[in-house]
N, CA, C and O atoms as a CHARMM CRD file, in Angstrom:
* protein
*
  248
    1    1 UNK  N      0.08100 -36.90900  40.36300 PROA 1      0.00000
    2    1 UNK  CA     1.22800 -37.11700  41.19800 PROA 1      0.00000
    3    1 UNK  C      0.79700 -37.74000  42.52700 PROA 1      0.00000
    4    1 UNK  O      1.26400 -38.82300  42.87800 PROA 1      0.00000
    5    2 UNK  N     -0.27400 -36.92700  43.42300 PROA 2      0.00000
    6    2 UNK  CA    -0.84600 -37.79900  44.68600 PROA 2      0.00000
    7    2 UNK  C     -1.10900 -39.09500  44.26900 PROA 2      0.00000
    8    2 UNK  O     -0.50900 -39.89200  44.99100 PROA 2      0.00000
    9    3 UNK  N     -1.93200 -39.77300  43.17300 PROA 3      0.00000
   10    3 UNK  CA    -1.84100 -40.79900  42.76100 PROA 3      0.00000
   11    3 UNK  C     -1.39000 -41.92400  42.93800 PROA 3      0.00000
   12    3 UNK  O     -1.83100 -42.87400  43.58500 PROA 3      0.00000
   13    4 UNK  N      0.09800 -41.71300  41.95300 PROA 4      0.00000
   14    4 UNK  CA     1.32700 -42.80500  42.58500 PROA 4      0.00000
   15    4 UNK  C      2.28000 -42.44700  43.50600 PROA 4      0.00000
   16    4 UNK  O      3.13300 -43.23300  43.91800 PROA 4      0.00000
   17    5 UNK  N      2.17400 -41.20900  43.87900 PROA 5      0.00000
   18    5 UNK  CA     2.99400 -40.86000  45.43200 PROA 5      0.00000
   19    5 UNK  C      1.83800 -41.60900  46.45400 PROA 5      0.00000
   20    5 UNK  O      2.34600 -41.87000  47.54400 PROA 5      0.00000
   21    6 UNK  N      0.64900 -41.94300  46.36600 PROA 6      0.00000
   22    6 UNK  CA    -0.09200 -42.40100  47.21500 PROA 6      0.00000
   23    6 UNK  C     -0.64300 -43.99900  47.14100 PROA 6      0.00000
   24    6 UNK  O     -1.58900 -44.59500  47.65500 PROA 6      0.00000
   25    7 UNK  N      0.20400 -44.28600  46.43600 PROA 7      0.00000
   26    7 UNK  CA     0.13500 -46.06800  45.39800 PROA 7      0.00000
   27    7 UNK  C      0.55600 -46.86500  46.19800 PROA 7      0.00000
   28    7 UNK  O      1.73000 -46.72200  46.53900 PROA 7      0.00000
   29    8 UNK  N     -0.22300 -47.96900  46.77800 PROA 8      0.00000
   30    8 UNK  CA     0.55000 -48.75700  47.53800 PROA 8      0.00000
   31    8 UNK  C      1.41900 -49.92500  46.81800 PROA 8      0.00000
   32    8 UNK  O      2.10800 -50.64500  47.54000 PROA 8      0.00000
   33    9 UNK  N      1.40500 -50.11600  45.51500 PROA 9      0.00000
   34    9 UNK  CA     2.01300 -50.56300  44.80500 PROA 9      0.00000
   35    9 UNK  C      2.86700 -50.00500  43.20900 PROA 9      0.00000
   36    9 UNK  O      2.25600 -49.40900  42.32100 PROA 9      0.00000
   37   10 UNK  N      3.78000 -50.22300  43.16400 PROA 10     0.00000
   38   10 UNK  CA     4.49700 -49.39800  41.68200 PROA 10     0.00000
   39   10 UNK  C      5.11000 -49.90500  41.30400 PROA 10     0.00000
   40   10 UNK  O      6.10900 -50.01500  42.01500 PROA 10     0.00000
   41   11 UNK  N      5.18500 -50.69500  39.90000 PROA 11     0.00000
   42   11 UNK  CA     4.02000 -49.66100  39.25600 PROA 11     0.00000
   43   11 UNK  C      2.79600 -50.51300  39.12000 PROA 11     0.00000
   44   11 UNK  O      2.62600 -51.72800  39.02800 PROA 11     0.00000
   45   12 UNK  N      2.08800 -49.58700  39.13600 PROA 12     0.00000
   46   12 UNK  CA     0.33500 -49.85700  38.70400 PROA 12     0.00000
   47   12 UNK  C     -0.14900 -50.87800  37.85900 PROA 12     0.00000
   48   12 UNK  O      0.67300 -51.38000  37.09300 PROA 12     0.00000
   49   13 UNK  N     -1.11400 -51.22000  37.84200 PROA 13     0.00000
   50   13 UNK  CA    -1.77700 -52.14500  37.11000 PROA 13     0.00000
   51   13 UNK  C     -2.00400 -51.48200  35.50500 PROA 13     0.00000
   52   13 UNK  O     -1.81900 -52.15100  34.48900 PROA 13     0.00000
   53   14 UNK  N     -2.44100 -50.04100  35.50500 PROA 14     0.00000
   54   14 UNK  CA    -2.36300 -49.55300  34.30600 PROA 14     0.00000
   55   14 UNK  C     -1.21000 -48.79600  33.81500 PROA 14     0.00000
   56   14 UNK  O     -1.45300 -48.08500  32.84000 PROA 14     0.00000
   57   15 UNK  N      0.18800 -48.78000  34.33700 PROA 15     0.00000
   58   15 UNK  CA     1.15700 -47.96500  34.13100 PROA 15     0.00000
   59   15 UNK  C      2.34100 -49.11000  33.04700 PROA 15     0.00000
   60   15 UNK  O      2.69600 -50.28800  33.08900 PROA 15     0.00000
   61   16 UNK  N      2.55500 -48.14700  32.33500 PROA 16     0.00000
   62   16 UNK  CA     3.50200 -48.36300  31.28800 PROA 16     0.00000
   63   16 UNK  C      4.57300 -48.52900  30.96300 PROA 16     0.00000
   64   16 UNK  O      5.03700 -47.42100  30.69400 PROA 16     0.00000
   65   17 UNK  N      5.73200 -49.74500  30.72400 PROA 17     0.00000
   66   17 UNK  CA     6.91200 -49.07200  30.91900 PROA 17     0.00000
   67   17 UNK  C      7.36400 -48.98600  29.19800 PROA 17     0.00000
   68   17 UNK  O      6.91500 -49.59300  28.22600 PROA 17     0.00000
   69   18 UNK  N      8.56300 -47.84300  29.33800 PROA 18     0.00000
   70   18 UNK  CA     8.94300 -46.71800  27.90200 PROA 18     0.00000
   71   18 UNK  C     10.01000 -46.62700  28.30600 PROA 18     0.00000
   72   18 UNK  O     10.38900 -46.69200  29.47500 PROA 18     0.00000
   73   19 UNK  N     10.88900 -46.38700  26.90200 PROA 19     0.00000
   74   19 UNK  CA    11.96000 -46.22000  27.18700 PROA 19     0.00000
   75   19 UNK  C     12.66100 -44.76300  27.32500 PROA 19     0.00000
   76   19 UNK  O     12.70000 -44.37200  26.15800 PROA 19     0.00000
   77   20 UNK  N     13.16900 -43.87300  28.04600 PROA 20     0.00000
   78   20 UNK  CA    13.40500 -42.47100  28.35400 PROA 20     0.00000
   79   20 UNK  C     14.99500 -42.43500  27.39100 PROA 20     0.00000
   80   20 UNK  O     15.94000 -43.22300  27.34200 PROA 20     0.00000
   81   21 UNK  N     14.78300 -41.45600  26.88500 PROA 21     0.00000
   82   21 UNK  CA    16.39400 -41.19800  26.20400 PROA 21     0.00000
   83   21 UNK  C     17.33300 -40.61600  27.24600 PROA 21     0.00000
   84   21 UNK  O     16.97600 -39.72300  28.01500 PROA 21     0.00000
   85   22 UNK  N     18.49600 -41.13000  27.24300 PROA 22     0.00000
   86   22 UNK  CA    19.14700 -42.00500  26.44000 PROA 22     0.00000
   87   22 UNK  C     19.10700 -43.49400  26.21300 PROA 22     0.00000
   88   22 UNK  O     19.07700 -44.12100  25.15400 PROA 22     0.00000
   89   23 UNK  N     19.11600 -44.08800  28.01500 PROA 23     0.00000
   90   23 UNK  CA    18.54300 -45.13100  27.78700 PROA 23     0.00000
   91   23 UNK  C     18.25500 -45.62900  29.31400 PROA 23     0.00000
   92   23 UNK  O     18.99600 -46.43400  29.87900 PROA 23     0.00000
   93   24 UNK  N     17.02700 -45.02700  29.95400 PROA 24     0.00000
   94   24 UNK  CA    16.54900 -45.18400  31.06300 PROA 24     0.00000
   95   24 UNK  C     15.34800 -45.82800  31.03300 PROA 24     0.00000
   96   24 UNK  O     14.55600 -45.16400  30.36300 PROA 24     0.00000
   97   25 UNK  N     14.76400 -47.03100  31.54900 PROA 25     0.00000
   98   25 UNK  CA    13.71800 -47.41600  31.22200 PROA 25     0.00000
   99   25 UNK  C     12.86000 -46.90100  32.76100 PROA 25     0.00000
  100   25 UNK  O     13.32100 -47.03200  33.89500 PROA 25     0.00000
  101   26 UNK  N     11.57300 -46.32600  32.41200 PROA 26     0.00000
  102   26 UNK  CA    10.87600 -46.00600  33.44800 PROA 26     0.00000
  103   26 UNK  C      9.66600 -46.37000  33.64100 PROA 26     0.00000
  104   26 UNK  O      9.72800 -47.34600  32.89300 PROA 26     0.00000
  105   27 UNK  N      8.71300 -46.39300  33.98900 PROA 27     0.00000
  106   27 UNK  CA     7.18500 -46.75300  34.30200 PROA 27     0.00000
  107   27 UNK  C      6.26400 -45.00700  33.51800 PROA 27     0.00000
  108   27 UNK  O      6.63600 -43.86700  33.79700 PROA 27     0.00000
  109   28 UNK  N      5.38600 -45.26800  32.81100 PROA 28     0.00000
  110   28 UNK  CA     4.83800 -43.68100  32.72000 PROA 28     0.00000
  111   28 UNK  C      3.11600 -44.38000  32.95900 PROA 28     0.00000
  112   28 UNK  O      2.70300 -45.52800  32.79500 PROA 28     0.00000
  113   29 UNK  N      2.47700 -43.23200  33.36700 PROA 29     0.00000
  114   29 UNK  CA     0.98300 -43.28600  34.06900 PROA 29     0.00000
  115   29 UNK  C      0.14300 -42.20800  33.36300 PROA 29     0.00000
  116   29 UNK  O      0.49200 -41.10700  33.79000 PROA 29     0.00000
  117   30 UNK  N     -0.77500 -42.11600  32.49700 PROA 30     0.00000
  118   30 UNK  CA    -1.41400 -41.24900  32.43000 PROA 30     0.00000
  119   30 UNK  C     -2.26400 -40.67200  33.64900 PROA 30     0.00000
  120   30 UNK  O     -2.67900 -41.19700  34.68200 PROA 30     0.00000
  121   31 UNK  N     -2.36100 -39.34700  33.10800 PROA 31     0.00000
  122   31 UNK  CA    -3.02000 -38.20000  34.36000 PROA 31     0.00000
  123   31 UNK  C     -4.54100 -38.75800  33.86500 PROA 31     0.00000
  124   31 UNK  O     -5.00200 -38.75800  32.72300 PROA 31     0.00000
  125   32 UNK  N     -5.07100 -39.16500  34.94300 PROA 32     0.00000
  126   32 UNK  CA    -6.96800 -39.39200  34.79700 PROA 32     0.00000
  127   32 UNK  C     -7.51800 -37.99600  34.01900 PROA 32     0.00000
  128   32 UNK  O     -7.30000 -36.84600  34.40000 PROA 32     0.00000
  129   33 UNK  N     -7.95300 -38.22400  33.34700 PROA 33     0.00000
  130   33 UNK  CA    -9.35500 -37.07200  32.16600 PROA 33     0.00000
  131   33 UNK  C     -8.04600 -36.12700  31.71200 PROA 33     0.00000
  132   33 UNK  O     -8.33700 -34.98100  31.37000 PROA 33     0.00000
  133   34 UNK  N     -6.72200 -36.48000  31.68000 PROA 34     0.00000
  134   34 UNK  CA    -5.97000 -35.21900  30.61700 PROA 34     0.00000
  135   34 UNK  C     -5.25500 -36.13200  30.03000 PROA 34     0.00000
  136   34 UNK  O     -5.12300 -37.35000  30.14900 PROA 34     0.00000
  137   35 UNK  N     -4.56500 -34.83600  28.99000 PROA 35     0.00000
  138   35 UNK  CA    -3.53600 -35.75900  28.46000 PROA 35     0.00000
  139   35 UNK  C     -1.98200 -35.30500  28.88100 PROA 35     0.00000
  140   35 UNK  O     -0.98500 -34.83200  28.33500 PROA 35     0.00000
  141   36 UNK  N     -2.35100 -35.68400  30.00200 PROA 36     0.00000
  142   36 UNK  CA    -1.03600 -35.72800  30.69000 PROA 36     0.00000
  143   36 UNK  C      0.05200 -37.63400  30.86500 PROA 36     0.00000
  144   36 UNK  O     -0.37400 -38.78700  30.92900 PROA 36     0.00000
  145   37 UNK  N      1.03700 -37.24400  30.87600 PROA 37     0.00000
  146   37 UNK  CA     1.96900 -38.75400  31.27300 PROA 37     0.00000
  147   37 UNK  C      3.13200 -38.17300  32.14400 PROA 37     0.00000
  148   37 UNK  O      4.10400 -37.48100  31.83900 PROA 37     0.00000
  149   38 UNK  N      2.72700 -38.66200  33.26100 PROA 38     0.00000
  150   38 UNK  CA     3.87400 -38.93900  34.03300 PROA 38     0.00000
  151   38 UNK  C      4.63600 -40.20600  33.63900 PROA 38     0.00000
  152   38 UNK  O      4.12600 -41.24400  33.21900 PROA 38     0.00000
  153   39 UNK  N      6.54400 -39.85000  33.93300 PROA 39     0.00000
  154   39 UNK  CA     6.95000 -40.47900  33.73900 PROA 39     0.00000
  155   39 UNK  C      7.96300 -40.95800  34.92200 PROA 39     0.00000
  156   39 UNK  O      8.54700 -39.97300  35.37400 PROA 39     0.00000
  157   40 UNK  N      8.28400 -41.97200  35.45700 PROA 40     0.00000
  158   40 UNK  CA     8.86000 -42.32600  36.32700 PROA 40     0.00000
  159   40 UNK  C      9.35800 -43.64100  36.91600 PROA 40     0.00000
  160   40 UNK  O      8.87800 -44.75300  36.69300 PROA 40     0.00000
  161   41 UNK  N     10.66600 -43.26900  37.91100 PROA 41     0.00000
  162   41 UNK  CA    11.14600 -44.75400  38.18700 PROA 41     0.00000
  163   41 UNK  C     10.21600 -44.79300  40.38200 PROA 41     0.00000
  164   41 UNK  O      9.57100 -43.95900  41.01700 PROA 41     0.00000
  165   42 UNK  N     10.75600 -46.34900  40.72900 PROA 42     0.00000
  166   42 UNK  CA    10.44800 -46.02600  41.94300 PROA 42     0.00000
  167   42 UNK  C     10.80000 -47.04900  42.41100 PROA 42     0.00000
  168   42 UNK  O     10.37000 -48.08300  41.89900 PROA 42     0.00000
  169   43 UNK  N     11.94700 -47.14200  43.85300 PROA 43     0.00000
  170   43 UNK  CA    12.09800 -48.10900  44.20500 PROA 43     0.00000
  171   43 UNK  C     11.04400 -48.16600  45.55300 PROA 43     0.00000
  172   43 UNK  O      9.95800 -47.60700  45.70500 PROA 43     0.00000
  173   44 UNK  N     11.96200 -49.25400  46.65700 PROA 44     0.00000
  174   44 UNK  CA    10.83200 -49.70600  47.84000 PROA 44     0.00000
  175   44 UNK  C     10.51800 -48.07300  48.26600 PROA 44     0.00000
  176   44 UNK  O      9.38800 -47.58400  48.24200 PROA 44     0.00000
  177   45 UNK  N     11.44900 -47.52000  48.56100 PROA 45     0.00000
  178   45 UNK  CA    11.64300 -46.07400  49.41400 PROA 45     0.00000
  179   45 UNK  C     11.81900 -45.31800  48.81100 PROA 45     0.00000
  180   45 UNK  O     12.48000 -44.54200  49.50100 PROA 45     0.00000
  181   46 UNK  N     11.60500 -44.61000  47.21300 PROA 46     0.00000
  182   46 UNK  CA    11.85300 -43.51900  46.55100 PROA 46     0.00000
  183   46 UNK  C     11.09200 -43.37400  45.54900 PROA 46     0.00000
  184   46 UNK  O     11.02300 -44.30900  44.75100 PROA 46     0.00000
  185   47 UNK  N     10.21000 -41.99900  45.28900 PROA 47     0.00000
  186   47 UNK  CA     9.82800 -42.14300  43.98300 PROA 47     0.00000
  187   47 UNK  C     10.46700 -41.09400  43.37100 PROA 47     0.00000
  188   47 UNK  O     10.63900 -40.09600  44.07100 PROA 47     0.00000
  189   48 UNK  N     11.05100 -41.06000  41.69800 PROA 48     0.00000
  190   48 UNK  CA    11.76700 -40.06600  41.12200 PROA 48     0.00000
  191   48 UNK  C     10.46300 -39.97100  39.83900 PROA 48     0.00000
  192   48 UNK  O      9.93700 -40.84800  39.15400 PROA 48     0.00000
  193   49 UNK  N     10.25800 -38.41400  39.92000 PROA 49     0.00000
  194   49 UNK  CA     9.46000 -38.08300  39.03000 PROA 49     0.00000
  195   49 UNK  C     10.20200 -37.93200  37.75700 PROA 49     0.00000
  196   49 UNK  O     10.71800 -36.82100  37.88500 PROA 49     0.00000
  197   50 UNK  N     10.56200 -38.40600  36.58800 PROA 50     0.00000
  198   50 UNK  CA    11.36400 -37.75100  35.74300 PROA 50     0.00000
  199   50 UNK  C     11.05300 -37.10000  34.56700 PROA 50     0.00000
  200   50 UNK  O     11.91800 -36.90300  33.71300 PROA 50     0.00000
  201   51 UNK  N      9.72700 -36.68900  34.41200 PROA 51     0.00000
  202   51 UNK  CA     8.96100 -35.61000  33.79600 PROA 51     0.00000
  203   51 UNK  C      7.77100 -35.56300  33.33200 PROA 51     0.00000
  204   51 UNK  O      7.50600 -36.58400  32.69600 PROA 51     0.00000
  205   52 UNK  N      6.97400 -34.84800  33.37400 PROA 52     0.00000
  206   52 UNK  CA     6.08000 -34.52100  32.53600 PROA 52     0.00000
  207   52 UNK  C      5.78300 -34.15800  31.33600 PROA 52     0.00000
  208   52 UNK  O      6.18600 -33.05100  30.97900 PROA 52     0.00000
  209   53 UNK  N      4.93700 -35.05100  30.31300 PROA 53     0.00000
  210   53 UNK  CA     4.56800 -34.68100  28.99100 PROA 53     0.00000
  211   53 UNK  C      3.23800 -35.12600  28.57900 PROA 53     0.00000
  212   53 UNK  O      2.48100 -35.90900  29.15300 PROA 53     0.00000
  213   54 UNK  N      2.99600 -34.10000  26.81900 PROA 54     0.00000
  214   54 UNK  CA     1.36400 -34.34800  26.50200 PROA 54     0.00000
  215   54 UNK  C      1.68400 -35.44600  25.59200 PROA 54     0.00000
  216   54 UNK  O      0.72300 -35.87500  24.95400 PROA 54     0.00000
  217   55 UNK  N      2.92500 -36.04900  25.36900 PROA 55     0.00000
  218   55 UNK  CA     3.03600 -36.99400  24.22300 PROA 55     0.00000
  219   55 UNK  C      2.90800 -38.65300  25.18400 PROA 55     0.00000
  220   55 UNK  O      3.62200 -38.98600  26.13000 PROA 55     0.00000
  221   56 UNK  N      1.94500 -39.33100  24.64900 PROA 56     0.00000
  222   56 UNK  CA     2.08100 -40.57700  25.04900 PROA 56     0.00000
  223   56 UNK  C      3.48600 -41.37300  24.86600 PROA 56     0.00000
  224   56 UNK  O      4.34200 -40.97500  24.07600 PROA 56     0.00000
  225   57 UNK  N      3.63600 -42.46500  25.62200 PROA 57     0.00000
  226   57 UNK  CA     5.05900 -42.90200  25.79000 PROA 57     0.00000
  227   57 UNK  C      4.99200 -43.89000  24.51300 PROA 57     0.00000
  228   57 UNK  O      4.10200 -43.57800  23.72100 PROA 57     0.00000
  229   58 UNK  N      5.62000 -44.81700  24.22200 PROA 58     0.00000
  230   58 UNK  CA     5.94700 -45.55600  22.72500 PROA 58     0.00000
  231   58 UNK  C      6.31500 -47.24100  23.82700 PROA 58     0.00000
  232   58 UNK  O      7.47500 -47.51900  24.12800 PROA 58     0.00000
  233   59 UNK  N      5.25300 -48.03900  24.21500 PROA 59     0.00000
  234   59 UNK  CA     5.81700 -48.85800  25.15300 PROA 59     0.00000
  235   59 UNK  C      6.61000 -49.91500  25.12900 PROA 59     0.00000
  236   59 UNK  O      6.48700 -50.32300  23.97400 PROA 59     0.00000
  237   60 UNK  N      7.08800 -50.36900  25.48700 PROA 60     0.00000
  238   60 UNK  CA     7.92700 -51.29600  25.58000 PROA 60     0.00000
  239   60 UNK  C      7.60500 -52.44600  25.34100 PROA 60     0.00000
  240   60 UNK  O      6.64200 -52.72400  26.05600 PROA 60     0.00000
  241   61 UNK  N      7.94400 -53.42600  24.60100 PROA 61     0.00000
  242   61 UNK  CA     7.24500 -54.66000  24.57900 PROA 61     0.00000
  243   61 UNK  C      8.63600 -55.68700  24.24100 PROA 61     0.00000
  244   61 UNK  O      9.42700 -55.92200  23.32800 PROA 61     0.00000
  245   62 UNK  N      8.29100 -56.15800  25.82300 PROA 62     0.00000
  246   62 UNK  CA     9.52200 -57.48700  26.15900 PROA 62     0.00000
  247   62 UNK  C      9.33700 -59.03600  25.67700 PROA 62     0.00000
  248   62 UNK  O     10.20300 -59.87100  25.93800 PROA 62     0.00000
């Protein structure tokens, strides 16, 4: 979370975007050495965490 709360850019060079049900598309980041994924949106001035999981995201491909 300090991570991309501390990111001077978002999303990341290694962050993912997935699609969140129902139909929210968000950015997700794995947690360094777990298997954690944050998942989340973020504009200039806000970051919204919108959850945590051990399942990798399914990515998006535009």
């Amino acid at each position: 979370m300090n991570a991309i709360a501390g990111a001077a850019m978002l999303p990341g060079p290694g962050d993912t975007e997935a699609l969140m049900p129902p139909a929210l598309v968000v950015h997700v980041r794995r947690v360094r050495g777990e298997n954690l994924w944050v998942w989340y949106t973020a504009t200039d001035q806000r970051l919204i965490v919108r959850t945590l999981t051990a399942q990798p995201p399914v990515p998006l491909d535009w």
